[in-house]
N, C-alpha and C positions, 0 to 999 in steps of 0.2 A: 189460545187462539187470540190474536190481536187484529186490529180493525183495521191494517193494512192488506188483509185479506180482502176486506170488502171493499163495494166497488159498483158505480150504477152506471151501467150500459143502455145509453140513451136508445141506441140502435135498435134493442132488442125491447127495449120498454120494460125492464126489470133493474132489481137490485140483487147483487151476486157477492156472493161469501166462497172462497174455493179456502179446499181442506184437502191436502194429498192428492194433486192432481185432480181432484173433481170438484164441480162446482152446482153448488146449491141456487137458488133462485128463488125471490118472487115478485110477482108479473105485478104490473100498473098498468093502468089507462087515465090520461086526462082528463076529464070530464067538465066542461064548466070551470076549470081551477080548483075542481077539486079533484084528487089520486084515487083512485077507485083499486084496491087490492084484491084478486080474484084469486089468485092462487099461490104456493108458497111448496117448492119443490124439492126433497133432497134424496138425493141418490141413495139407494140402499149399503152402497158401500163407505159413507161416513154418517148413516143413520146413527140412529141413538148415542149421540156424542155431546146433544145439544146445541149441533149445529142450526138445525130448526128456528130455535127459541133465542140462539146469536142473532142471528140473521131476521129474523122479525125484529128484535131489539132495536140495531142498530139500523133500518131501514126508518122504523117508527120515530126514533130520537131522530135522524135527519131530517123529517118532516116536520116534528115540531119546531125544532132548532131554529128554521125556518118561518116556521107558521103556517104554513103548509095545509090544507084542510086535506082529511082522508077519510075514507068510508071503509073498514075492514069488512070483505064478503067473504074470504076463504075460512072455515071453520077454527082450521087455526091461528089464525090473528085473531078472529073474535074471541075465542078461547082466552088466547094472552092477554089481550086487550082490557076482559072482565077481571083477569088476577092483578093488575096491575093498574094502577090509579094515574100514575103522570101520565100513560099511553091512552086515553079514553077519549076519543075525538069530540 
């Protein structure tokens, strides 16, 4: 899986990763200037591939890349967030 997959749809206020015709997602809200992550979606039919944990990756490094401040709510961004030391807002 390479990061020409992924892909932020301003339209829809998320960040999207598609794998085999379907597409994963997770949602943001502005807030202040700071990205507020609520939820983090992936279809059951390219579950367990790691698409998940792509896709929180590579939304995370775009935001910091940036400087980007973000508040992880959805359980799993917190999740990744605590195994993972560069992603730690």
């Amino acid at each position: 899986m390479n990061t020409k997959n992924f892909r932020i749809n301003k339209e829809k206020h998320r960040f999207e990763l598609e794998l085999s015709g379907n597409i994963a997602f997770l949602t943001y809200q502005v807030v202040d200037e700071v990205w507020h992550l609520p939820h983090t979606i992936v279809p059951k039919e390219i579950g367990g591939k790691g698409v998940g944990t792509r896709l929180v990756k590579q939304s995370l490094d775009y935001l910091i890349d940036r400087n980007i401040k973000y508040i992880p709510i959805c359980s799993f961004i917190v999740s990744f967030v605590a195994k993972h030391q560069k992603h730690k807002s």
